[in-house]
C-alpha positions in Angstrom: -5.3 -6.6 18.8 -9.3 -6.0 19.1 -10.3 -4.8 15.9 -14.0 -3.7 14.9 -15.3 -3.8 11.2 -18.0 -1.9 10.6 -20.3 -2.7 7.2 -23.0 -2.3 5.7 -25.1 -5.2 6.7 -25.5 -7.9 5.7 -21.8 -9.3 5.9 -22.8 -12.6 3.3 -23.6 -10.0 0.5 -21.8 -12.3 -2.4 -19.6 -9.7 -3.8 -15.5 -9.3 -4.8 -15.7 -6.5 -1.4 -17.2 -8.7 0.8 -15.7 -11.4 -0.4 -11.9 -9.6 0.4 -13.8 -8.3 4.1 -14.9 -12.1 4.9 -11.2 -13.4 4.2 -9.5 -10.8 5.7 -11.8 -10.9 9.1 -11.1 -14.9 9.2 -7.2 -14.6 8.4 -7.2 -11.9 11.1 -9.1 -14.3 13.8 -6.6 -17.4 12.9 -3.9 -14.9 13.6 -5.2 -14.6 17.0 -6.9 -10.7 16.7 -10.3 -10.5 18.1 -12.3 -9.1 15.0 -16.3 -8.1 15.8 -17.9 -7.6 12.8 -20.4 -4.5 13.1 -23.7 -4.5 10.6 -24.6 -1.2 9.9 -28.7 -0.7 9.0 -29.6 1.5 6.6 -28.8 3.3 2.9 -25.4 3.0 1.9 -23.3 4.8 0.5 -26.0 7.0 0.1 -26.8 7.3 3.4 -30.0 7.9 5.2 -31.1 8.5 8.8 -31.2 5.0 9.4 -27.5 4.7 8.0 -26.7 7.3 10.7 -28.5 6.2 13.5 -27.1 2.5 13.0 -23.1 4.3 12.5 -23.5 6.3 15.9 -24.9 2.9 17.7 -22.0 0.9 16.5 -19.5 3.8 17.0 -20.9 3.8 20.5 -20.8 0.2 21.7 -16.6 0.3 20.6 -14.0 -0.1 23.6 -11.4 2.3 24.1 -8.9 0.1 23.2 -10.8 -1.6 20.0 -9.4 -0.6 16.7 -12.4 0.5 14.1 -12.1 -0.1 10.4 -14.2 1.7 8.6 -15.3 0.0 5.1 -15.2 2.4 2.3 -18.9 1.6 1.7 -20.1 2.9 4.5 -17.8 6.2 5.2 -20.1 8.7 4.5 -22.7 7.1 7.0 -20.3 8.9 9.8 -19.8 12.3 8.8 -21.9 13.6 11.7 -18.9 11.5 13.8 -16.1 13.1 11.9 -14.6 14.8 15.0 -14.7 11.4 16.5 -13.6 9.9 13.9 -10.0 12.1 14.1 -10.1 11.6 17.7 -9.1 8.2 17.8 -6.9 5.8 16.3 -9.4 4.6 13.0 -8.5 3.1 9.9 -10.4 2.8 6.6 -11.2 0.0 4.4 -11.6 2.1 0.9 -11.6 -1.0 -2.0 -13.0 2.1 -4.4 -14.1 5.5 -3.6 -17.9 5.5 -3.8 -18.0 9.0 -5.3 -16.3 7.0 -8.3 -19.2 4.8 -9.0 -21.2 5.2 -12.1 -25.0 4.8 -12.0 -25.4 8.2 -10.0 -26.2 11.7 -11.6 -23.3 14.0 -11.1 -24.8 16.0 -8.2 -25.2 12.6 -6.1 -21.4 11.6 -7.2 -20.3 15.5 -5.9 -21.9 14.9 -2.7 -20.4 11.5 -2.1 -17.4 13.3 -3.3 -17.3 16.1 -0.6 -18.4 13.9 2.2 -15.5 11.9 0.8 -12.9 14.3 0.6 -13.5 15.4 4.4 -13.4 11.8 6.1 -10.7 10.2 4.5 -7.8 12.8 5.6 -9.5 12.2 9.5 -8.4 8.4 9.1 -4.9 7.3 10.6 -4.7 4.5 8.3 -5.8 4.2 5.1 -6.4 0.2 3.2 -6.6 0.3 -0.3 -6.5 -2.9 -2.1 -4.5 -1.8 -5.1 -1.9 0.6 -5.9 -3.8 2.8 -8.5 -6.7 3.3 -5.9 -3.9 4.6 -3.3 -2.8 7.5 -6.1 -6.5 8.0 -6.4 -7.1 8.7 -2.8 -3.7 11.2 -2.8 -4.2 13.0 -6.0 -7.9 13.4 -5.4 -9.4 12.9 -1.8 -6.0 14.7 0.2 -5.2 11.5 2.1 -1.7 11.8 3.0 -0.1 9.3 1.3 2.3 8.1 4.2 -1.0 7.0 5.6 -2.2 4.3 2.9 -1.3 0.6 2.6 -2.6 -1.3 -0.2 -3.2 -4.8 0.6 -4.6 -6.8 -2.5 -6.5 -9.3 -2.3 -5.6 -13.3 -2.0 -6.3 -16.4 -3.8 -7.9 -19.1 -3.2 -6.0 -22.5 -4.1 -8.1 -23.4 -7.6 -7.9 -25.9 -10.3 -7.4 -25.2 -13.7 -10.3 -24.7 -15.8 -11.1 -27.4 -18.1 -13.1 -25.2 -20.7 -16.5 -26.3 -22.0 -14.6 -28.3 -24.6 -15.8 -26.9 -28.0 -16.8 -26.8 -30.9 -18.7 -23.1 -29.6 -16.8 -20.6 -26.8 -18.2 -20.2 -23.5 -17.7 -16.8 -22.0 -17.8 -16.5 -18.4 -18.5 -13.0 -17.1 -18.6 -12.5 -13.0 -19.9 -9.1 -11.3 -22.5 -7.5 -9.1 -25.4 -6.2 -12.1 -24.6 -2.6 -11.6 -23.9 0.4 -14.5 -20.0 0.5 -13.2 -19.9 -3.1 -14.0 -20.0 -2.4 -17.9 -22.0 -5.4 -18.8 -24.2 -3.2 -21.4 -20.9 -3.0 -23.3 -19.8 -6.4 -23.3 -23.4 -7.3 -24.8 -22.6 -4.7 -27.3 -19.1 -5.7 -28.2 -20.7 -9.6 -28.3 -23.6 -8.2 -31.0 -21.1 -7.3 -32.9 -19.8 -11.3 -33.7 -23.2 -12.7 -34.8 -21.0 -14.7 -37.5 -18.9 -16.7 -34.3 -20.3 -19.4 -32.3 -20.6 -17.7 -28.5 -22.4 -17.8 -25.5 -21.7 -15.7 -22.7 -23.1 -16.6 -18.8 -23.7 -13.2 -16.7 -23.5 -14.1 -13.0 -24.3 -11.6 -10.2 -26.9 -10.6 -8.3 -29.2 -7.9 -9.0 -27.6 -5.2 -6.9 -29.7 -2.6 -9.1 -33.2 -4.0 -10.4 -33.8 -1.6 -12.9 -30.3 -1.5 -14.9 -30.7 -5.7 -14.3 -33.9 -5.6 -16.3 -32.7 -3.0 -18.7 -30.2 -5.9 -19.6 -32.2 -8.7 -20.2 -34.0 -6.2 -22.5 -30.9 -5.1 -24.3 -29.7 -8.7 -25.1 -33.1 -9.0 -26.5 -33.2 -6.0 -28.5 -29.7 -6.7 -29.9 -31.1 -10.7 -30.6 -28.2 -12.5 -28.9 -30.8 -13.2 -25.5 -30.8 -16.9 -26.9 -27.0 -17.0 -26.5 -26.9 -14.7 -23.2 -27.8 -16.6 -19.6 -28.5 -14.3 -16.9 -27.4 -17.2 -13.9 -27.8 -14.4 -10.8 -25.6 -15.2 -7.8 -24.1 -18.5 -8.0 -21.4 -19.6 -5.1 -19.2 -23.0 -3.8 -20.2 -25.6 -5.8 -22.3 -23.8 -8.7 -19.8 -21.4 -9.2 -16.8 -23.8 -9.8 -18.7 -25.3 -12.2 -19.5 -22.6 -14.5 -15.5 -21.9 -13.8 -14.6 -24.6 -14.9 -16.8 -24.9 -17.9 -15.6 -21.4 -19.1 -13.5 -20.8 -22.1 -12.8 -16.8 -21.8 -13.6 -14.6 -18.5 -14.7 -10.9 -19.9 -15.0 -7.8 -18.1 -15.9 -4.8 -19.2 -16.3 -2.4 -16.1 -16.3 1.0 -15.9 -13.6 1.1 -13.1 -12.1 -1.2 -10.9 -11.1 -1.0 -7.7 -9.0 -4.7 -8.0 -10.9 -7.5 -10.1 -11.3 -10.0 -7.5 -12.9 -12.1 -10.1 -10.1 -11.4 -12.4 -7.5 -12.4 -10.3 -9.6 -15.6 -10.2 -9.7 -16.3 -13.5 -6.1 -15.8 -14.4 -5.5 -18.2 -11.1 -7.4 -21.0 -13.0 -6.0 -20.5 -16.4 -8.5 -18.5 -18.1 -7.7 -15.8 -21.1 -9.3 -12.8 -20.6 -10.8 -9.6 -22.1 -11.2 -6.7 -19.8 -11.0 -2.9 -19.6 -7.8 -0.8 -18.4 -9.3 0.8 -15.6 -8.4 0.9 -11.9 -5.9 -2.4 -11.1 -7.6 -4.1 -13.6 -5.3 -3.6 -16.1 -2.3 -4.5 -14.1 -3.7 -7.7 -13.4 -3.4 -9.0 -17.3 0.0 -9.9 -18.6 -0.2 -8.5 -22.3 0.3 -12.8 -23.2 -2.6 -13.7 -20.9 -5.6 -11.5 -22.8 -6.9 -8.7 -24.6 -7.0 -4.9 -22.6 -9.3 -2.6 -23.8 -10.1 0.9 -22.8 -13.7 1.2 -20.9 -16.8 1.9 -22.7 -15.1 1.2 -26.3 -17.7 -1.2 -27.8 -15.9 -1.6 -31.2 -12.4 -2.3 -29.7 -13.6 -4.7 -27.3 -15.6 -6.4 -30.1 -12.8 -6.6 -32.2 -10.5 -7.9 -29.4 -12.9 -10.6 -28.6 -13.2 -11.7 -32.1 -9.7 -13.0 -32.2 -9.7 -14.9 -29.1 -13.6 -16.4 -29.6 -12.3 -17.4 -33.0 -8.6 -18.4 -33.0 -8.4 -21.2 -30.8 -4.4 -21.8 -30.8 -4.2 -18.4 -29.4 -6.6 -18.8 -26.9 -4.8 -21.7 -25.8 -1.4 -19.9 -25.5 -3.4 -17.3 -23.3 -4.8 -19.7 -21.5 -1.2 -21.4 -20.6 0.5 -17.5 -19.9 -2.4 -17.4 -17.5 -1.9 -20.1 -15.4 2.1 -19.2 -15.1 1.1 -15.7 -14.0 -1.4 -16.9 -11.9 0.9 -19.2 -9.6 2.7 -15.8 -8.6 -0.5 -14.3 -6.8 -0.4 -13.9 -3.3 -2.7 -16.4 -1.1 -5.3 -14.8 1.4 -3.0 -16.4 4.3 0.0 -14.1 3.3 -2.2 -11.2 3.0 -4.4 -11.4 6.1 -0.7 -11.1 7.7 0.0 -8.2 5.4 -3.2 -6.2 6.6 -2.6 -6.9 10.6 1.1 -5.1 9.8 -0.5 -2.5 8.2 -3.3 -1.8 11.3 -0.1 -2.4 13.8 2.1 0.4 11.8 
């Protein structure tokens, strides 16, 4: 099968929907499909005339017999080619729709919304990479629902994190620095435990400036920056370390597509405190952490108190972690899974 992937350049981005792209293209190449991975220029998902140019140049340079897969990311950059788009066999990529990320004023979020609602229906297969995203899509952006596959995400084979090995609690907290992310409310629910011995590492890039400095400024303001480190993006070797020095993995997002980074923790043994939202939710065994709705500083405060302080039960999380961990599925079963679903 020759498949084409078209993204929003540039492909190495370090983030949980690249990350699942990158995997899938190479699972997909050792399965002996031809995948060409097309960089799209331009504004996305907001997208500009450069976004549309670059989509039409790509859409243009595809064989007849190549199979496109649109990522969700970069949808709305083709809705001048949405007659093309139903015209041929296409399948979309969609880890979240983009009209359900926070950060933009509702008129923004409408229009994604719109442009939205009219491409997805035009796709012939739909890849979501969990089940609540699927009902999403159905309920809200009329994609027929015999046309979506979820696919989650794989594992990587990890070992067990060691922790940082006392007497304080590292917190480990792992996500591009945007509003949907919900790190202002983690730093929030953290202020709230001056009298516990904490420290909380924030790693991702900077995908918005402006909320990233807001941030820093709020840890200040709430005088816990001394126990907050702001590491940026940190990959291979760097990461595994702060991995493996990491006592808790917190997450307070807005919504979630999945929880790449989730599913990571729990594969190396980490307790966790996240929000119900999206898959996330469904990735935590009630023994494993603490679920919390989004945006609810003083629960998540108060749910973090008992694992930061009560180190017995943080060690029986830690062990139901591990267990449920072992039953994720690997990327090599689930690049297979996502080739069925583009042959179906």
């Amino acid at each position: 099968m020759d498949i084409a992937l078209l993204v929003p350049g540039p492909f190495d981005t370090v983030s949980g929907g690249y990350g699942y792209d990158r995997a899938i293209v190479a699972g997909l190449r050792a399965s002996g499909h031809a995948v060409d991975v097309l960089e799209l220029d331009g504004r996305h998902p907001l997208a500009d005339d450069a976004a549309h140019a670059s989509a039409a140049a790509a859409w243009a340079r595809l064989g007849p017999d190549t199979l496109p897969v649109i990522d969700g990311l970069c949808l709305p950059a083709f809705a001048p080619l949405a007659n093309a788009l139903a015209a041929r066999r296409t399948a979309g990529l969609i880890h979240h729709p983009t009209a359900l990320e926070t950060g933009h004023d509702e008129a923004t979020r409408e229009s994604l919304r719109v442009t939205e609602r009219r491409l997805m229906p035009l796709l012939s297969r739909v890849i979501v990479t969990s089940q609540p995203t699927g009902e999403r899509l159905a309920a809200e952006f009329g994609v027929n629902p015999a046309r979506i596959v979820c696919v989650e995400p794989g594992t990587n084979a990890a070992a067990r994190s060691t922790g940082s090995g006392g007497p304080g609690c590292e917190i480990l907290a792992i996500g591009v620095i945007t509003p949907r992310k919900g790190h202002d409310v983690l730093l929030r629910a953290l202020a709230m435990l001056p009298d516990l011995d904490w420290h909380l590492t924030l790693v991702g890039g900077p995908r918005d400036s402006v909320h990233a400095h807001s941030l820093e400024a709020l840890a200040s303001e709430l005088g816990i920056a001394r126990r907050v480190t702001f590491a940026g993006e940190q990959v291979d070797a760097a990461l595994e370390r702060l991995w493996q020095g990491a006592d808790i993995f917190a997450l307070a997002s807005h919504y979630e597509g999945y929880g790449m980074a989730l599913a990571e923790a729990v594969k190396r043994g980490l307790p966790v405190a996240v929000t119900n939202t999206g898959a996330a939710g469904t990735l935590v065994a009630p023994e494993t952490g603490v679920v919390c709705p989004p945006g609810d500083v003083g629960m998540l405060g108060r749910a973090m108190r008992r694992v930061i302080y009560d180190t017995a039960l943080r060690a029986e999380m830690a062990e139901a972690a591990w267990q449920f961990g072992r039953a994720l599925p690997d990327w090599t079963a689930q690049g297979h899974a996502f080739a069925a679903a583009l042959h179906t």
